[in-house]
C-alpha positions in Angstrom: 93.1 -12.1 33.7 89.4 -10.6 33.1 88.4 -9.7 30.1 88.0 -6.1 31.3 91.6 -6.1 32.3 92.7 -7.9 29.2 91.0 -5.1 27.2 92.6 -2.4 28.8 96.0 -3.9 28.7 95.8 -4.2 24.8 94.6 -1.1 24.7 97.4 0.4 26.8 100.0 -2.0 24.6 98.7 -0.6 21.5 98.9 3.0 22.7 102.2 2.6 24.3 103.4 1.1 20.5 102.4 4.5 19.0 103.5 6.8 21.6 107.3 5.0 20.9 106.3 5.0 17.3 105.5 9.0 17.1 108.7 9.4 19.6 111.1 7.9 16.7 109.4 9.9 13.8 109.8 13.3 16.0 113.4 12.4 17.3 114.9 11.4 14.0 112.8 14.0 12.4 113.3 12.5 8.5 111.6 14.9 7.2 113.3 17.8 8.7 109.6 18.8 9.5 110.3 20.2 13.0 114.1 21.1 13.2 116.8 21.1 10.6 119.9 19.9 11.7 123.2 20.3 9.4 125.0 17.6 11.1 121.9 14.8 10.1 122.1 13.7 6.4 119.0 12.5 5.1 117.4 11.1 1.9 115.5 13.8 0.5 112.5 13.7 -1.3 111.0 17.3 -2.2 107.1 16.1 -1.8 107.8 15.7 1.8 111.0 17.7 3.0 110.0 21.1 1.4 107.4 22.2 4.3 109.9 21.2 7.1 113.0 22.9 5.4 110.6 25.9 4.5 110.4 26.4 8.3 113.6 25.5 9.2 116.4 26.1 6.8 118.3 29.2 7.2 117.5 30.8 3.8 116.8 34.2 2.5 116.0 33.6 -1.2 113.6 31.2 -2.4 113.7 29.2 -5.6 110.2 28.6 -6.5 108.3 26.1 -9.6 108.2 23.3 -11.2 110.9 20.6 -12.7 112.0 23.5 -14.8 114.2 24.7 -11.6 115.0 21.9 -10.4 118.6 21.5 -12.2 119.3 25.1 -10.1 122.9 24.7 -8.3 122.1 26.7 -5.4 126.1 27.9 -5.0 125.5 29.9 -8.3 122.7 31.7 -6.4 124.9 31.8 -3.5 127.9 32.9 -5.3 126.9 35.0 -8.5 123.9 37.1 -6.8 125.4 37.1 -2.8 122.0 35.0 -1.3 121.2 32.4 1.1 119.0 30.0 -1.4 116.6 27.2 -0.5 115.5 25.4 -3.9 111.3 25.0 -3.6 110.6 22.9 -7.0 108.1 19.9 -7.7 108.2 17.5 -10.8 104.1 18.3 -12.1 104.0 21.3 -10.0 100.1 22.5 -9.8 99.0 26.3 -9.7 97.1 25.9 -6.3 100.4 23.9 -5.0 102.3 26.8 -6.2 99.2 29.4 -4.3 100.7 27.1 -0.9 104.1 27.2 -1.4 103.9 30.8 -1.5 102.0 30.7 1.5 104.4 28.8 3.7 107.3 30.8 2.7 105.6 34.1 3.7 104.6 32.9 6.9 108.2 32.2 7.7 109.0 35.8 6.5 112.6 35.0 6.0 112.9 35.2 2.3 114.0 38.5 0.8 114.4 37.4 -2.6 112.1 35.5 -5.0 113.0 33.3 -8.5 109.5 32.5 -9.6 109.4 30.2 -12.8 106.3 31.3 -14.6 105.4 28.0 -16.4 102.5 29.2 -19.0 101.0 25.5 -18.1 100.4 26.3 -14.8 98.4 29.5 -15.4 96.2 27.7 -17.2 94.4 26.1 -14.7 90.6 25.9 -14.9 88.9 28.5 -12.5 86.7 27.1 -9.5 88.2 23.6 -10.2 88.1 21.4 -7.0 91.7 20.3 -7.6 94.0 19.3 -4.7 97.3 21.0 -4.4 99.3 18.2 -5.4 100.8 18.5 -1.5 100.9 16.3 0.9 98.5 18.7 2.7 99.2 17.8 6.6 102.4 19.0 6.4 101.5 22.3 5.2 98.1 22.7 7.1 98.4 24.6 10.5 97.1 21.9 12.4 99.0 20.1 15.1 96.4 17.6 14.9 97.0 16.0 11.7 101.1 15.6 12.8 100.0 12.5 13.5 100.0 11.7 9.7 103.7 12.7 9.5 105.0 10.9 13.2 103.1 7.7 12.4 103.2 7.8 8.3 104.1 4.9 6.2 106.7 7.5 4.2 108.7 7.9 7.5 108.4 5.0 9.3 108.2 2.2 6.8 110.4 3.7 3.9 113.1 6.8 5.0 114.0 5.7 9.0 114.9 2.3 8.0 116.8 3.4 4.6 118.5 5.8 6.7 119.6 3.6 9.1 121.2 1.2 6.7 122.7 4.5 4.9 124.3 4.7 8.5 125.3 1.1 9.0 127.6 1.0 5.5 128.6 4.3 6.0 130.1 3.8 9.5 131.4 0.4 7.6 133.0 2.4 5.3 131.1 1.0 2.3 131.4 4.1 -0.1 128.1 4.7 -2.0 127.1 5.8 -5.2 127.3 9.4 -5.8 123.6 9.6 -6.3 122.8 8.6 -2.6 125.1 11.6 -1.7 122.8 14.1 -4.4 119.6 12.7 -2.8 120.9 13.5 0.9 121.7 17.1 -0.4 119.8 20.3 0.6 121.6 21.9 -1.8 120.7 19.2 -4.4 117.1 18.6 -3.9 114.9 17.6 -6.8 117.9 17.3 -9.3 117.5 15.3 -12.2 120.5 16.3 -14.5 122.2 12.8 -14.3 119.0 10.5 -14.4 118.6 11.1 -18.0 119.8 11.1 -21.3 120.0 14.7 -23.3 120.6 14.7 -26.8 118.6 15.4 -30.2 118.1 12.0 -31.4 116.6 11.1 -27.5 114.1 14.2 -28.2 113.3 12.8 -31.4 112.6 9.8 -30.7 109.9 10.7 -27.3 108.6 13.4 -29.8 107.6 10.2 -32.2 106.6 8.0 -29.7 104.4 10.6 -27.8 106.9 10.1 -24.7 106.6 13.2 -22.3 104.0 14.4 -24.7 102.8 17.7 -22.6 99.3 17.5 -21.7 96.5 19.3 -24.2 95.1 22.2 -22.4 91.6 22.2 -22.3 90.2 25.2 -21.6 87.3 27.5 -23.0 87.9 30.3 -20.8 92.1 30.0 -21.5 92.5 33.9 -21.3 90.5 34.6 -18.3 92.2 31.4 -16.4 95.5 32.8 -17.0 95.1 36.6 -16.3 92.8 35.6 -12.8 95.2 33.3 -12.0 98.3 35.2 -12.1 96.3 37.9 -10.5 96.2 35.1 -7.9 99.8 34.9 -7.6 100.4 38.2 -7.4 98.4 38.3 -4.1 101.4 36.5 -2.8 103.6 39.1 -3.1 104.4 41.7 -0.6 104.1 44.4 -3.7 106.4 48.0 -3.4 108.2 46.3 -0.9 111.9 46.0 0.2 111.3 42.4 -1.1 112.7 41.5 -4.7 110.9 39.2 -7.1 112.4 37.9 -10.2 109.4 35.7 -12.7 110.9 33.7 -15.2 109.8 32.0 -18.4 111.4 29.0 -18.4 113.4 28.0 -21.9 111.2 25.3 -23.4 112.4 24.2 -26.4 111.6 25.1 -30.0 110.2 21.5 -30.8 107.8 22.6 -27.6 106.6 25.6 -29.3 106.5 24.4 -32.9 103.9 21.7 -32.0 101.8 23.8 -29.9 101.4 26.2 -33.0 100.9 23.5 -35.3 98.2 21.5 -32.6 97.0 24.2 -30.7 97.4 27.6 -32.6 94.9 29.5 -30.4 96.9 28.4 -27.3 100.3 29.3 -28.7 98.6 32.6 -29.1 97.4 33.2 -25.5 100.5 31.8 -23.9 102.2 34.7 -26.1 100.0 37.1 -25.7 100.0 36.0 -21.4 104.0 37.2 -21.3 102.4 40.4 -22.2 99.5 40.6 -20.0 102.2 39.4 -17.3 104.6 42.1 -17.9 101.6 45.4 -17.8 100.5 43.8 -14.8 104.1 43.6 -12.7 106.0 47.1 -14.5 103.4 48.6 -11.9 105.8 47.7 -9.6 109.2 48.4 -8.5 110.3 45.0 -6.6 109.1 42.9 -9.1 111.3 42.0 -12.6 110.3 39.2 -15.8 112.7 37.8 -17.5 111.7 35.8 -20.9 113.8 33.1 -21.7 111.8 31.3 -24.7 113.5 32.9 -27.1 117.0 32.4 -26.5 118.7 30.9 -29.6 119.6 27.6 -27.2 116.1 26.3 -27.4 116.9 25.2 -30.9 119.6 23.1 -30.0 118.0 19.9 -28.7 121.1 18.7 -27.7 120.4 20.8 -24.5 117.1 18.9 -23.8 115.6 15.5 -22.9 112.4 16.1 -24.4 110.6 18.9 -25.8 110.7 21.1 -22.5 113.0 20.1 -20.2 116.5 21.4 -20.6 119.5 20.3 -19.3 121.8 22.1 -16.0 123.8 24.1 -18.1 120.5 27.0 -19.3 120.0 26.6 -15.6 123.2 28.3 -15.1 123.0 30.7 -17.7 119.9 31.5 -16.2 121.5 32.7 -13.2 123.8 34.5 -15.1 121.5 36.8 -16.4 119.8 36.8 -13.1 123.1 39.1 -12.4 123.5 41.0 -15.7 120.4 41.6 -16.5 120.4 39.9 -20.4 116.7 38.6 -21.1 114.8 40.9 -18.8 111.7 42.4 -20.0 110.6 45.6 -21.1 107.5 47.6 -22.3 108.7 46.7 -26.1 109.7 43.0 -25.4 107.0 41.1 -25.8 106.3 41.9 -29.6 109.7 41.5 -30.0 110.2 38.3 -28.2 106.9 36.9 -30.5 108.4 37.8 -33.4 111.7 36.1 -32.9 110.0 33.1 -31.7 108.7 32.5 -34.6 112.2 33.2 -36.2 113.1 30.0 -34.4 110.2 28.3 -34.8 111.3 28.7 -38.4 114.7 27.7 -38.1 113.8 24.2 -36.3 111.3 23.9 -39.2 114.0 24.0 -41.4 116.7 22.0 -39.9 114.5 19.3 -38.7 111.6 18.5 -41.8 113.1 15.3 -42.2 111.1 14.0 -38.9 109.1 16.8 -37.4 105.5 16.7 -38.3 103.1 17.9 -35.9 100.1 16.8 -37.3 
């Protein structure tokens, strides 16, 4: 053989090994990225599923944000408020990655209904920042030409289709598996946490005094502009006087949470106050669009309902929904003075029951 021909044929090999390559990716479809079928179980992972179900699930509410949503049981939504739900929610979810999400969902038009969780951290974002998304960007791009990425990816090739397959093998065994393989192959499911950790007061106590899930120090000059420009942002995203309905949420964050950011970071407690405010003006200018504030619920005192200082446990998910339906928590033009000052009502209560170890200094 030449060495022409002996070129050409490795060439051709080589090609031929990621034509059948792409072929698998796009057949099996891990990733749910071109087709969702019911009948295939997968292994979920929200960093990569969430553009393909986002075209492809039949769904006509949206549950959008950060870990703060993921504990959501989507047959709540589907049986307390009569929807069609598809869970949207990333551990460390970023404000552009939020900007995206919003994006995708309204270029598949489908959703009717939105459940926005309006983390404070997220607003906070510095303006003109060169920050990425936090998404793995070539599923979300409208460019066929970086599918490539996703057929011939190490994630799908190298890590789900093989774990999959084995799932297969022991299940057509009949090898039962753990319940958490069944959770992690759950649409419904996706992103839950609940049973991966341990929830209690003496667990929040003790990553409170060894700085474990410590939330990040926002470090920003320009904190009040950031917020306000960047909820103006998000408000871009929404199809405003519409038949669509949008529900924003402060998530419950403990009082241990808000305690230490008063103590550490007074002038931030204030504008993350003063933001529910700012938030609500802005959206009573229009009729689709309700806030619910959740921060001052008497549960955040009880950190037997948390893991840490702001992540709570399935069970304010639900009651979440719940007022979802009545109505309990929603805001109005007099709520956010009032919510302040029985924040610090509670701030004063966790003082009190806790001065034995909490010292924010």
């Amino acid at each position: 053989m030449t060495e022409r021909k002996w070129f050409f044929s490795v060439i051709c090999i080589f090609l031929s090994l990621l034509i059948g390559l792409s072929a698998v990716t796009f057949f099996l479809d891990p990733f749910y990225f071109y087709r969702f079928n019911p009948e295939e179980k997968y292994l979920l992972n929200t960093n990569f599923s969430a553009a393909g179900l986002i075209k492809s699930y039949p769904y006509d509410s949206v549950i959008v944000g950060s870990s703060m949503v993921q504990n959501f049981n989507m047959d709540s939504f589907r049986t307390k408020l009569n929807c069609s739900p598809l869970k949207v929610a990333f551990g460390g979810l970023r404000f552009k990655g939020l900007i995206r999400l919003m994006e995708k969902i309204n270029e598949r038009g489908t959703a009717e209904n939105f459940f926005i969780a309006t983390d404070q951290h997220l607003f906070a974002a510095k303006l003109n920042m060169p920050t990425a998304t936090g998404l793995p960007e070539h599923l979300y791009d409208d460019s066929s030409l970086n599918d490539y990425r996703y057929l011939l990816g190490y994630e799908a090739l190298v890590k789900y289709i093989p774990t999959n397959a084995a799932i297969g093998v022991l299940q057509n065994a009949g090898v039962t598996l753990p319940d958490k393989f069944a959770r992690t192959m759950s649409v419904e499911l996706i992103g839950y946490w609940q049973d991966d950790f341990t929830f209690g007061k003496e667990i929040v106590k003790r990553n409170y005094l060894h700085k474990d899930y410590a939330v990040s120090k926002i470090e920003n000059d320009n904190l009040k502009v950031s917020m306000r420009v960047n909820f103006e942002k998000l408000l871009d995203t929404l199809e405003l006087n519409s038949e669509k309905s949008y529900t924003l949420f402060f998530p419950p964050y403990s009082a241990l949470h808000w305690a230490e950011l008063k103590a550490n970071s007074p002038d931030v407690y204030v504008e993350f106050l003063s933001f529910k405010d700012f938030m609500y003006n802005e959206c009573s200018k229009y009729d689709n669009i309700s806030v619910f504030d959740f921060q001052t619920i008497p549960e955040i005192c009880n950190l037997d309902l948390y893991k840490d200082s702001s992540h709570y446990d399935a069970s304010l998910n639900e009651f979440m929904v719940d007022c979802f339906k009545n109505g309990m928590y929603k805001m109005d033009e007099n709520s956010a003075k009032e919510n302040e000052a029985a924040l610090e009502l509670l701030i004063d209560k966790f003082h009190e029951e806790n001065a034995d170890w909490f010292n924010a200094s």
